[in-house]
C-alpha positions as CSV (number, residue, x, y, z in Angstrom):
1,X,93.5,-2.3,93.7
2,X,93.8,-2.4,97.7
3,X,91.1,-4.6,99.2
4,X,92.6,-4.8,102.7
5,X,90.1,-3.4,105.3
6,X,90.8,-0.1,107.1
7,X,91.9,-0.8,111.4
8,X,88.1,0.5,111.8
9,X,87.0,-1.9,109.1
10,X,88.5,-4.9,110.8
11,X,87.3,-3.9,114.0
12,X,83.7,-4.3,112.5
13,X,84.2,-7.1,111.2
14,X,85.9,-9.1,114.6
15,X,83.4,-7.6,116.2
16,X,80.1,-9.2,114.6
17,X,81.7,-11.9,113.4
18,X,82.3,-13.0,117.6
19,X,78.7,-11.6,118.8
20,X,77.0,-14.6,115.8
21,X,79.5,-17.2,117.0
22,X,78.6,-16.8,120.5
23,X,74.9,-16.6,119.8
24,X,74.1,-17.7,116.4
25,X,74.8,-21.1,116.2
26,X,72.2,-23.3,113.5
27,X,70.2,-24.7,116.6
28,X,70.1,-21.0,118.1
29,X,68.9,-19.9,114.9
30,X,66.1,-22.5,114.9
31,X,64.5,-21.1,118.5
32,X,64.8,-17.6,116.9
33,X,62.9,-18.5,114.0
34,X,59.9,-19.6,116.2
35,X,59.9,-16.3,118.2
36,X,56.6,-14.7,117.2
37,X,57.8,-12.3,115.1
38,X,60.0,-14.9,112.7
39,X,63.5,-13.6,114.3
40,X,65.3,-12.6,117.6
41,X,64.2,-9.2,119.4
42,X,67.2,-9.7,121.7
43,X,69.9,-9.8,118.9
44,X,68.1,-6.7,117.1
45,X,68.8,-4.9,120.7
46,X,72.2,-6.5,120.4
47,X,72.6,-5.2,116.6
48,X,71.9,-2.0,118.0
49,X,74.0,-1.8,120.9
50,X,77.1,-2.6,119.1
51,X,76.2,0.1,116.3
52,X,75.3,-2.3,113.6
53,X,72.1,-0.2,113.0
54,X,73.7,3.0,112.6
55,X,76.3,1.3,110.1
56,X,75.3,3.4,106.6
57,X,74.1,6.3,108.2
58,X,76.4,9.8,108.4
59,X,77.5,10.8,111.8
60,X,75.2,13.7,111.3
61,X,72.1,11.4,111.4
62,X,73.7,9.8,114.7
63,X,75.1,6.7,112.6
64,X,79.1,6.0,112.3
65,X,79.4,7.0,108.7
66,X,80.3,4.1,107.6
67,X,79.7,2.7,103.5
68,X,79.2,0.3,100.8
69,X,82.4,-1.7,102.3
70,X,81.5,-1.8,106.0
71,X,77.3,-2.8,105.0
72,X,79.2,-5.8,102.7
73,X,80.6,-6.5,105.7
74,X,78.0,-6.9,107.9
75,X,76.1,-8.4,105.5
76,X,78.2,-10.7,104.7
77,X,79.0,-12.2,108.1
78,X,75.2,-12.0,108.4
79,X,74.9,-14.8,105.2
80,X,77.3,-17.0,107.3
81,X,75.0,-17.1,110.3
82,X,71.9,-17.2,108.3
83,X,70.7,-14.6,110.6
84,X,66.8,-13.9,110.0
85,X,66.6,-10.2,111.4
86,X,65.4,-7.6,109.2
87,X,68.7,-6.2,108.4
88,X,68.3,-5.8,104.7
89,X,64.3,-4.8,105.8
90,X,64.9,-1.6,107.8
91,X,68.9,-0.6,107.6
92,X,69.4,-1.1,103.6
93,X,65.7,-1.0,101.9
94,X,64.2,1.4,104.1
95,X,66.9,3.4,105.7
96,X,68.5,3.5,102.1
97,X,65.5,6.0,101.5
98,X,65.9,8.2,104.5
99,X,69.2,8.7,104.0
100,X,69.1,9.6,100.5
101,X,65.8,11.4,100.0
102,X,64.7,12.2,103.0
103,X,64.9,15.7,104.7
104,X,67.0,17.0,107.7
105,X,64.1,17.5,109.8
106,X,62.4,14.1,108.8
107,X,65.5,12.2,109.4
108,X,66.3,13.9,112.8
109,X,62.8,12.7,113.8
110,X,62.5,9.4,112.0
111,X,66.4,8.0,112.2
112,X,67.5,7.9,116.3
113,X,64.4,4.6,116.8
114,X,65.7,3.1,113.7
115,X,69.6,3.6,115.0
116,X,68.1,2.7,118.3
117,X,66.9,-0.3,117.6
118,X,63.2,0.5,118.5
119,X,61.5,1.5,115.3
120,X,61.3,-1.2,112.6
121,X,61.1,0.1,109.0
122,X,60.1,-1.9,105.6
123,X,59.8,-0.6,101.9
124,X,56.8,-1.7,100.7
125,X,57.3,-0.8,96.9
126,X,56.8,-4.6,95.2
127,X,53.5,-5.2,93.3
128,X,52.2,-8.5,92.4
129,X,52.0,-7.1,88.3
130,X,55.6,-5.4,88.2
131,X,57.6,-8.6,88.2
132,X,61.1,-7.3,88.5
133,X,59.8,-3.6,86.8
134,X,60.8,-0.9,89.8
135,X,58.6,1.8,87.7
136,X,55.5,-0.4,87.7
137,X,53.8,1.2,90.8
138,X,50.0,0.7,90.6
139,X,49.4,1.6,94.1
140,X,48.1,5.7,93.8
141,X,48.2,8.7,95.9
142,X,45.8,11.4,95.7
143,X,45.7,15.0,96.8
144,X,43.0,15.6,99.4
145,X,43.8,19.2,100.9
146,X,47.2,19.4,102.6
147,X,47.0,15.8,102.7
148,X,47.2,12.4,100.9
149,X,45.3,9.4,100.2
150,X,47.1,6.3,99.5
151,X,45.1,3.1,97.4
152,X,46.1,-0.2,96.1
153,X,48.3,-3.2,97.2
154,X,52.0,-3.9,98.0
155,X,53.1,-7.5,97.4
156,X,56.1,-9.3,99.3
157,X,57.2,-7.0,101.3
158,X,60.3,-8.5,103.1
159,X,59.3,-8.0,107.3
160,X,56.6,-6.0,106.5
161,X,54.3,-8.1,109.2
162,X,56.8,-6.8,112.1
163,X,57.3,-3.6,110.5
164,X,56.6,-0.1,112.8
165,X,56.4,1.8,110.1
166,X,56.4,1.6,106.0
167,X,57.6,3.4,102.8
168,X,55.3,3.2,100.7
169,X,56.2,3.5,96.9
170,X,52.8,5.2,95.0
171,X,52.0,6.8,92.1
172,X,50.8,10.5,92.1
173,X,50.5,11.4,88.3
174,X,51.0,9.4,84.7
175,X,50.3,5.9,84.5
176,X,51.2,2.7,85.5
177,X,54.6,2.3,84.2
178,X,55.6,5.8,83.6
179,X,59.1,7.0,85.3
180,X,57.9,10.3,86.6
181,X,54.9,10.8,88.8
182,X,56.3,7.9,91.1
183,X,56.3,9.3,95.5
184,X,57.3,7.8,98.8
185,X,55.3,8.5,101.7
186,X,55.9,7.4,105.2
187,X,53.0,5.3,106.6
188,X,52.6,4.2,110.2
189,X,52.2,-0.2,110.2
190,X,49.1,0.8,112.3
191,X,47.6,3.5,110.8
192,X,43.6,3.3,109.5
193,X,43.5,1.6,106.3
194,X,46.7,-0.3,106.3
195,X,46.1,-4.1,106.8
196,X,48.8,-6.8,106.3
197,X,48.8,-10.3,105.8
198,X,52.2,-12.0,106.8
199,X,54.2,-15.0,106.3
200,X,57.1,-17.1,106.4
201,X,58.9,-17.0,102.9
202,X,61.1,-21.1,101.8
203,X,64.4,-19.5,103.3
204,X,62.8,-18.6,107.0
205,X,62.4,-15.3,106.6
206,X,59.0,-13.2,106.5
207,X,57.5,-10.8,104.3
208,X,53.9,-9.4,104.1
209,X,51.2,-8.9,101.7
210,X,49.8,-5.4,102.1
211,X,46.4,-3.5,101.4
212,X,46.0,0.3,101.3
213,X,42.9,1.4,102.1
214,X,41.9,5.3,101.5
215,X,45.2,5.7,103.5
216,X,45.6,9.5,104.4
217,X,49.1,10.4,105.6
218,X,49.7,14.7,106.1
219,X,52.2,16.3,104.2
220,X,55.1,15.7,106.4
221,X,55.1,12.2,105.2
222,X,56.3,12.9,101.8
223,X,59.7,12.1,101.3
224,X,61.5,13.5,98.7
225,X,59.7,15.1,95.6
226,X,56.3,13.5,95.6
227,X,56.6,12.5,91.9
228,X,60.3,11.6,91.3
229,X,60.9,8.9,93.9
230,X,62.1,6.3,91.1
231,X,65.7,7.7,91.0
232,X,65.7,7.0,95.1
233,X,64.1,3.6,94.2
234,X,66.9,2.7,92.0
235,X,69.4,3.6,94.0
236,X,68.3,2.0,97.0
237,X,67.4,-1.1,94.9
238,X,71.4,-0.8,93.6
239,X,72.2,-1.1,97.7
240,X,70.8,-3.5,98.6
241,X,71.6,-6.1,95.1
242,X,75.1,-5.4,96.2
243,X,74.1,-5.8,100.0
244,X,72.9,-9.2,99.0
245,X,75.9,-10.2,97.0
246,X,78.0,-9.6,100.3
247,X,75.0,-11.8,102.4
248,X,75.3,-14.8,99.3
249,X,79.4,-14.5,99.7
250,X,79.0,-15.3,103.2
251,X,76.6,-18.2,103.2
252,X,78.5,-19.6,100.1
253,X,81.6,-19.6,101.8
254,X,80.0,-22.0,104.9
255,X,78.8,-24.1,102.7
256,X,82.0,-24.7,101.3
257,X,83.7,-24.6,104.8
258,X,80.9,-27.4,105.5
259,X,81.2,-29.5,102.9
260,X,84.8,-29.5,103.0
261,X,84.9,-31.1,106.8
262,X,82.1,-33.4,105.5
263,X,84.2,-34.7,103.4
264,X,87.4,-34.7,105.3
265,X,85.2,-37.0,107.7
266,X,82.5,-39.5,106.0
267,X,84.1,-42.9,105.1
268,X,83.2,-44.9,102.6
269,X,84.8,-48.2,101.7
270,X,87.2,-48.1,104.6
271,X,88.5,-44.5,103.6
272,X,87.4,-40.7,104.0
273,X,85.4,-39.6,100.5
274,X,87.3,-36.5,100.4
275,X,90.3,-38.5,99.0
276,X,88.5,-39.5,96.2
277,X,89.6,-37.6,93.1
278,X,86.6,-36.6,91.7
279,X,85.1,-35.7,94.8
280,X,87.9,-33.4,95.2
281,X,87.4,-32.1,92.0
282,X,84.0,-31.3,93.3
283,X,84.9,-29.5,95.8
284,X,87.6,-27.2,93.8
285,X,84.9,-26.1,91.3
286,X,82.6,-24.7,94.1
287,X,85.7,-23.4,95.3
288,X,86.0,-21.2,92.2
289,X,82.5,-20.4,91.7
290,X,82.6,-19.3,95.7
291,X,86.2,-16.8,94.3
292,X,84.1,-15.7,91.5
293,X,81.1,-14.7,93.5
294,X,83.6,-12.8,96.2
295,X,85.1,-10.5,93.2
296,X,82.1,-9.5,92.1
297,X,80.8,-8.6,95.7
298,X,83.5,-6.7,96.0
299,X,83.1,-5.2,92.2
300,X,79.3,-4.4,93.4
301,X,80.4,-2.9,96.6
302,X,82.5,-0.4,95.2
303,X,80.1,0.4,92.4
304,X,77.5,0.6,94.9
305,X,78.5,4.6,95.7
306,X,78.7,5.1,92.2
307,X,76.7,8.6,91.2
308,X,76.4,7.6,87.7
309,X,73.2,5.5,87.6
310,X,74.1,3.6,84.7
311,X,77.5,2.6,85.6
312,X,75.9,1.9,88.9
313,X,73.4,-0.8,87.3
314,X,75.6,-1.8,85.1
315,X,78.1,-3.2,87.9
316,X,75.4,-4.3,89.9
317,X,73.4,-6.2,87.1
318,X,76.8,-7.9,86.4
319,X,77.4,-8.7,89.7
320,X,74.1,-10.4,90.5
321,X,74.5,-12.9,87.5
322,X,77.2,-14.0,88.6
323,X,76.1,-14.6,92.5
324,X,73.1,-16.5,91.1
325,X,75.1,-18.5,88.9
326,X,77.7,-19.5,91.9
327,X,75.2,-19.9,94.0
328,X,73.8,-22.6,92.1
329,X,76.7,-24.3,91.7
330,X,78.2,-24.4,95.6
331,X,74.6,-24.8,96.4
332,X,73.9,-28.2,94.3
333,X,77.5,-29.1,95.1
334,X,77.3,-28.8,99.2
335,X,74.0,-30.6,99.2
336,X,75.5,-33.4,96.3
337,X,78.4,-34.1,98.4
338,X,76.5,-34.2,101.7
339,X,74.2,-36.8,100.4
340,X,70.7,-37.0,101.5
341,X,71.6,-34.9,104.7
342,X,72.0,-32.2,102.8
343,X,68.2,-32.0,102.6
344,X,67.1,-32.0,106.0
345,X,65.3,-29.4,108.0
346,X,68.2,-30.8,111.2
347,X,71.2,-29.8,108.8
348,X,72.6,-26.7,108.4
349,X,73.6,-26.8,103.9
350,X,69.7,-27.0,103.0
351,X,69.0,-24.2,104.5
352,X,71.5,-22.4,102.9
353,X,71.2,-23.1,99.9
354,X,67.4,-22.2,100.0
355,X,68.8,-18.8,101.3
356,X,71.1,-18.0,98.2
357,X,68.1,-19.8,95.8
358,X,66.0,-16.7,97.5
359,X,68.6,-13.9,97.3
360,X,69.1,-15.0,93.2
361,X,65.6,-14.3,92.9
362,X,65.5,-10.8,95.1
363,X,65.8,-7.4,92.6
364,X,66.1,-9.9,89.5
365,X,67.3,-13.7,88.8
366,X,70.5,-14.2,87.0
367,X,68.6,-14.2,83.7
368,X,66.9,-11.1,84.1
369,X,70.3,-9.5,84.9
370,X,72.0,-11.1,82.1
371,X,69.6,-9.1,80.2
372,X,70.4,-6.1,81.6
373,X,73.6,-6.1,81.2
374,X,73.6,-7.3,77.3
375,X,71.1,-4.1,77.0
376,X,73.4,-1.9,78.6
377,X,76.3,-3.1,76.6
378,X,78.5,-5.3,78.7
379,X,80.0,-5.0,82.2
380,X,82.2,-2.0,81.9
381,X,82.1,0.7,79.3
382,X,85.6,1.0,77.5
């Protein structure tokens, strides 16, 4: 199989790989974190400017068409920086929905601020009972006229506290865990009703507790059929697990980098550590783990197209067991080899490795995914 990247491709890549090493460096990314909002406003302006927010989105829609490969791309230079804007939040989660269920009119209207760089999106579709459950949506919408009332709470929903606007996941017929009967409405972060209760999350990044108070949002905020949303869900869900993989890849592969300078430089007994064999040993088996991880971002990123929604999850489910597993084990190994460094808020390897420990956990742990995939039959169906 080729994996070289397209001229275009490479282009993307040179190009936000140079905009984070002029203005992402660790103690850069420190001051953005303390910016009210929990990131940088000026590097979302800059995301938009150079087109990163119109990545996934169809020229159509006013975004470069681009895919699976150029999002793992982003992404993935995004896991090296440790960048904390709400990339995954607005472009993947909630622009994953726009694009694929939404209507002409409602993306000619909603798309240009996203692409723009001036409307903030979140999908708030998480519920504090669902666990890792996508169909568990407790959260109801009623018809009231023309019109509908949304009810209920949304749990950890990532950037929701600097959100503009959310997608709301609710129920509008069955019960709680049924697959049909599940819509996505539109809902302004303002809007009568809505409060939301935010916070920093252990890897620097935000997410928001929200309440849905007789919420009534017209009829022009339904997007998609109003009770079979959980297909979109899925799908979008799919995205952004393989999205995630590409982020993981990327912050794996600096810790690495790191730890391999670290120990090209500490001395010990008169001599640099790294030439001790079994440090070097070490360093080769995060190494591996890191190669392991990068396949099967690349396994998930072409799967990530994929129409067949079990295929689809099938790849993906694989996928994410292995990133949690590798991420564990460059993780432990960066922060072993640094010593007690390795743990402080100054150093750069903690806070990475509490970034991958989060992404494992995002859509489904490596155990839960192991499950999946032993339900489903193994990783690819002869």
């Amino acid at each position: 199989m080729d994996f070289d990247l397209s001229e275009e491709q490479r282009l993307l890549k040179d190009s936000v790989e140079r905009l984070l090493a002029d203005r992402y460096d660790f103690e850069s990314r420190k001051r953005y974190g303390k910016e009210p909002e929990g990131f940088a406003t000026a590097m979302w302006s800059a995301y938009a400017e150079q087109g990163l927010l119109a990545v996934p989105f169809s020229e159509e829609d006013g975004g470069i068409g681009g895919g699976p490969v150029e999002t793992m791309i982003v992404m993935e230079a995004f896991g090296g920086a440790l960048a904390l804007e709400p990339y995954l939040a607005t472009v993947v989660l909630a622009g994953g929905v726009l694009r694929h269920a939404a209507s002409p009119e409602q993306r000619a209207e909603w798309l240009p601020g996203l692409i723009a760089g001036e409307t903030r999106y979140a999908l708030a579709h998480a519920e504090r009972q669902a666990r890792y459950d996508l169909n568990d949506v407790g959260v109801t919408a009623r018809r009231d006229g023309d019109a509908w009332v949304l009810e209920g709470e949304k749990s950890l929903v990532l950037h929701g506290d600097s959100a503009d606007r959310l997608i709301v996941s609710a129920r509008t017929a069955g019960s709680r865990r049924d697959r049909d009967g599940i819509g996505l409405f539109l809902v302004e972060a303002n809007a009568e009703g809505v409060s939301r209760r935010g916070y920093p999350t252990q890897d620097g990044m935000r997410a928001a507790e929200v309440s849905l108070s007789s919420v009534r949002v017209g009829a022009d905020a339904v997007i998609g059929d109003p009770a079979g949303g959980l297909p979109v869900i899925e799908r979008v869900t799919d995205e952004a697990i393989a999205a995630l993989c590409a982020e993981a890849v990327g912050a794996m592969d600096r810790m690495h980098t790191l730890t391999v300078e670290y120990l090209k430089t500490r001395k010990q007994f008169g001599v640099t550590i790294g030439s001790f064999q079994v440090l070097q040993h070490r360093a080769a088996d995060m190494f591996i783990a890191l190669e392991q991880a990068r396949s099967m971002a690349f396994l998930a990123t072409m799967m990530a197209g994929e129409d067949d929604a079990e295929e689809r999850a099938r790849a993906i489910a694989g996928a994410k067991v292995q990133i949690g597993r590798s991420g564990r084990i460059v993780g432990q190994g960066a922060v072993q080899l640094h010593g007690g460094v390795g743990v402080t808020m100054e150093y750069s390897v903690g806070h990475y490795f509490k970034r991958v420990t989060m992404i494992d956990q995002l859509f489904g742990d490596a155990d839960h995914h192991l499950g999946r995939v032993a339900r489903m039959g193994g990783l690819i169906a002869a």
